[in-house]
C-alpha positions in Angstrom: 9.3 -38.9 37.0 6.0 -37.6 35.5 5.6 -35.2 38.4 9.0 -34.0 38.1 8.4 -32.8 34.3 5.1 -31.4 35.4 6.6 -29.3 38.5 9.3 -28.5 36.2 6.6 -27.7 33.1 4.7 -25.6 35.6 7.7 -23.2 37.1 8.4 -22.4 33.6 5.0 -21.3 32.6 4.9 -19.6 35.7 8.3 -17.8 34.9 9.8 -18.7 37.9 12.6 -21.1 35.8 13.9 -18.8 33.4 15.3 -21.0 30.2 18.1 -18.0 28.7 17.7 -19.7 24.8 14.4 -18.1 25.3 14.8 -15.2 27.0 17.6 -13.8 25.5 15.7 -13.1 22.0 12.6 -11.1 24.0 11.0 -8.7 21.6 11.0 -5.3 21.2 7.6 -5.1 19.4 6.2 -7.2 16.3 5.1 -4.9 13.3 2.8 -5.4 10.4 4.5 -5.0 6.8 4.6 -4.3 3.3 6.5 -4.0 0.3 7.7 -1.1 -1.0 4.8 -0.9 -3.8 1.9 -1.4 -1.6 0.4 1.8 -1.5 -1.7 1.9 2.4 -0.3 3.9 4.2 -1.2 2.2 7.3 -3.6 -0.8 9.0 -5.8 -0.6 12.1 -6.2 -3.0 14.5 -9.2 -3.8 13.8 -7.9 -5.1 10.4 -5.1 -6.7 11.2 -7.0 -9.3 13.0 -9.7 -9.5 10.7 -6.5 -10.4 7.8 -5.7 -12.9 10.5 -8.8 -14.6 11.0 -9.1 -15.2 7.7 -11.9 -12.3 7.2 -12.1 -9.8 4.4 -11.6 -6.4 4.4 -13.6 -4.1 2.4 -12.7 -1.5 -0.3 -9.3 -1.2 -1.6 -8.2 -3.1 1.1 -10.5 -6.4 -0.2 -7.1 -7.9 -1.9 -5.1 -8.2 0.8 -3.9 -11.6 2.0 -1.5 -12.0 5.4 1.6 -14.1 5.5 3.6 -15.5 8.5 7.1 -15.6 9.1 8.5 -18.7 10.6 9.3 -16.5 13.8 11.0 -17.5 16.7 8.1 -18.6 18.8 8.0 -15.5 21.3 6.9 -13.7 18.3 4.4 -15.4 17.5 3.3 -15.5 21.2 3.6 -11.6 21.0 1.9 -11.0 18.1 -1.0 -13.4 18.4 -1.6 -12.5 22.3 -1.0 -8.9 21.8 -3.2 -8.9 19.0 -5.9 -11.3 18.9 -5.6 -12.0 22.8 -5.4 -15.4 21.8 -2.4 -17.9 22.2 -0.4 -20.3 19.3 -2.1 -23.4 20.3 -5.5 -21.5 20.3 -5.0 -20.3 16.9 -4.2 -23.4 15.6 -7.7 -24.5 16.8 -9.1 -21.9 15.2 -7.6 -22.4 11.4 -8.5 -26.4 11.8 -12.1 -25.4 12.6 -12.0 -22.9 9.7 -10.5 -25.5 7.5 -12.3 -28.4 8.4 -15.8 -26.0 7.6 -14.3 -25.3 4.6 -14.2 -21.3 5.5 -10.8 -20.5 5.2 -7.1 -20.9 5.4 -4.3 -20.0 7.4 -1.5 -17.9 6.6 0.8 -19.3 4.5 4.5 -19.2 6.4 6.9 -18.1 4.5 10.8 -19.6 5.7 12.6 -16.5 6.8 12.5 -12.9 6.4 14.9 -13.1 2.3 11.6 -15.6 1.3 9.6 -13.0 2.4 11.4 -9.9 0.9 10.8 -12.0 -2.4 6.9 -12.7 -1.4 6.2 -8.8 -0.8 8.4 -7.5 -3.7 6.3 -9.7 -6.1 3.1 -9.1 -4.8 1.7 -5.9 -3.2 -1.4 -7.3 -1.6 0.7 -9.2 0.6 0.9 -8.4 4.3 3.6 -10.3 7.0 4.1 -9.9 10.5 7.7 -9.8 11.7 10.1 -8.4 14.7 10.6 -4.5 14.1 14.2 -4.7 14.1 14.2 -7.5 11.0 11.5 -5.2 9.1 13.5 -2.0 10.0 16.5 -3.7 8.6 15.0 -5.0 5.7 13.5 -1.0 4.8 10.0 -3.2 4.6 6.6 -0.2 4.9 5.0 -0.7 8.3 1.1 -0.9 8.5 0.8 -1.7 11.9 3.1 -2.0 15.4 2.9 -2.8 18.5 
């Protein structure tokens, strides 16, 4: 039995067993955004994975603080492999060592996209990571895509 779930586990890491819940949300792109009075008019990549490491950034952009959307999980596998080159799980490991050091904290995650309008509109340092087509939707400013 256990070496049918792992042959089964395996062909669909491998791709080869296509599950079509999952599949049939695949993302466009993932973009990085901000409410409307934010005033940047844009991110690089450089400091979007700096804001989501839990570093820093310097000057006027010293105040800013990332948020995550509870995302279907391919976004989040976008964003953070895209991004960071890193996977969920690896990021994970990452905040609890950063935790556990006392160094930092992960992004708060916000429940869906309306909690996030609300976390945005009252806040301008806040940043949040999201598919295009919900932050298109919403009118949200883009710092960042990819």
């Amino acid at each position: 039995m256990r070496t049918l779930a792992r042959l089964l586990l395996a062909a669909v890491s491998a791709g080869l067993l296509a599950i079509p819940s999952l599949r049939a949300e695949e993302p466009g792109s993932v973009v990085v955004v901000a409410g409307h009075a934010n005033t940047l008019a844009m991110l690089s990549r450089e400091e979007v994975t700096r804001l989501y490491i839990g570093e820093r950034l310097e000057g006027d952009k010293n105040q800013l603080k990332a948020l995550e959307l509870d995302v279907p999980p391919w976004a989040r596998e976008v964003f953070y492999a895209r991004l960071l080159g890193r996977t969920p799980v690896q990021m994970r490991a990452l905040w609890a060592r950063l935790v556990f050091s006392g160094k930092g904290r992960p992004p708060r995650i916000v429940a869906n996209v309306d909690a996030a309008l609300k976390e945005l509109e009252g806040n301008a340092s806040l940043v949040v990571f999201m598919p295009a087509d919900k932050a298109a939707a919403a009118q949200l400013k883009p710092l960042f895509a990819f």
